[in-house]
N, C-alpha and C positions, 0 to 999 in steps of 0.2 A: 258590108252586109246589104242585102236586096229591101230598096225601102219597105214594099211589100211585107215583107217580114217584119220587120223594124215595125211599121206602125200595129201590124196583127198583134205582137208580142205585147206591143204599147196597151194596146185594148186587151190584155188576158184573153184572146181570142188561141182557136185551134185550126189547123185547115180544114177540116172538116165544119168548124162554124162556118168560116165562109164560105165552103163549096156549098153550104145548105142553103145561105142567105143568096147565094147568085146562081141555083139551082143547076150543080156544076157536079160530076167527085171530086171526090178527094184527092185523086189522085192526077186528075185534069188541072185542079188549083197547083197541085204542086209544080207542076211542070211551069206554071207561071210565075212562082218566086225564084225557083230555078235558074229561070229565064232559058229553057228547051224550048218553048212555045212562047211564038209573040201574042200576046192580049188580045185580042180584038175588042173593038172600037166600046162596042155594048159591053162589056166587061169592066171594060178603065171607067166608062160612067158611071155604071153602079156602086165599083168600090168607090172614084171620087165621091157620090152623094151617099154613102153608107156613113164614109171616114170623114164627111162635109170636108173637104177639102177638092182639090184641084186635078186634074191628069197631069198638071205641069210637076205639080209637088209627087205625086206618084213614080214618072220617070225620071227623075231630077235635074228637069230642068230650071225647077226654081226651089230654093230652101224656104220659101215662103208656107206656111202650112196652110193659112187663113184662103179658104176660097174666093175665087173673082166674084164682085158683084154679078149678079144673074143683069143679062138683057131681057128688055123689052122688045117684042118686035110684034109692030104694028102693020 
């Protein structure tokens, strides 16, 4: 299963919720759990800090869910 989904289903979410929240359609969202369309950059961010979790955990490159501590950058 496409994490993507996996976590939407997690949150009782619909695609159309989050085509709403990342001002997308619905039918744009789909083609990203799909995987027809790769994400773009602004995308993976959003949903990471929507799901507070990671880009890493989004494309699985880590089963870790817990987000990276954020940087300081001075």
């Amino acid at each position: 299963m496409n994490r993507l989904k996996e976590i939407r289903e997690d949150n009782d979410l619909l695609q159309k919720d989050l085509a709403k929240v990342l001002n997308i359609s619905q039918r744009g969202y789909s083609h990203y759990e799909m995987e027809d369309t790769n994400i773009p950059i602004s995308i993976l961010k959003n949903l990471a800090n929507y799901y507070h979790t990671s880009i890493d955990y989004l494309l699985y490159q880590t089963d870790e869910r817990k987000p990276y501590p954020k940087s300081i950058i001075k």
